[in-house]
N, C-alpha and C positions, 0 to 999 in steps of 0.2 A: 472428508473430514466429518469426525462425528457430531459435534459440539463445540462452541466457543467457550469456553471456562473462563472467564475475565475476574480475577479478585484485586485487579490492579488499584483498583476507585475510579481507574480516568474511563473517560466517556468514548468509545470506539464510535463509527459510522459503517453501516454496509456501506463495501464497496464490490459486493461481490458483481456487481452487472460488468464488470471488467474482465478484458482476457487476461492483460498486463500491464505493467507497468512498470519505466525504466526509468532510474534517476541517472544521468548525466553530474559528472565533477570537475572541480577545475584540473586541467591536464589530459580530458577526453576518458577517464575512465567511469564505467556503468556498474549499476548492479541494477538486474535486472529481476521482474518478479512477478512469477507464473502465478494465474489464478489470485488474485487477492483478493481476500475474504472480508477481513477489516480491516479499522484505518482511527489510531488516534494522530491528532496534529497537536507539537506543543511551540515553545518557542527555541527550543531545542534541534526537533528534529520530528522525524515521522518514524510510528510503530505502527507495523502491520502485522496481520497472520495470513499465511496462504492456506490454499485448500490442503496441502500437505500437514495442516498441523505446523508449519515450522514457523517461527516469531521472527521479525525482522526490524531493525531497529536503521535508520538511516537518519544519518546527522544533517543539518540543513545549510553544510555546505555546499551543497549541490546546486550548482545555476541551470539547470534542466532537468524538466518532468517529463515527459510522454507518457499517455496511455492510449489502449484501444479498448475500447466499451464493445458488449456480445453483443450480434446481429440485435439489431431493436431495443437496445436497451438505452437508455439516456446516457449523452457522453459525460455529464457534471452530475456529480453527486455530493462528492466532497471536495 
C-alpha cells in the first residue's frame, strides 16, 4: 500500500503490527482480514484498510475478535 488517504474526519489507529484479524458472528460465520493497516472503532461497528488498499467496514454484530500481532510487535494496540 502506498498511502492512507483518510478525508473521512474519523480518527483511525495503526494497527498495522497485526498479521490478521478475524471477526467471528452469530451462526459461526468470519470475515477475516489480511494485513490490517488501520482501524477506526465507532458504536456501530469497525472500519479498517488492509495493506491491499481495500476498505472494510464490519458491523459489531460480531461476538468474536481474534487477532495475531508480527513476531515482536505488541499484541494491544487498539
Amino acid at each position: 500500500m502506498t498511502e492512507f488517504r483518510n478525508e473521512s474526519g474519523l480518527r483511525f489507529t495503526d494497527i498495522s503490527s497485526e498479521q490478521w484479524r478475524e471477526y467471528t458472528f452469530p451462526g459461526g460465520q468470519t470475515a477475516h482480514i489480511e494485513a490490517p493497516m488501520w482501524l477506526h472503532i465507532s458504536e456501530n461497528g469497525h472500519r479498517l484498510l488492509d495493506a491491499a488498499g481495500v476498505s472494510h467496514y464490519v458491523p459489531r454484530t460480531w461476538v468474536h475478535l481474534k487477532r495475531l500481532a508480527k513476531d515482536g510487535e505488541p499484541q494491544f494496540v487498539a
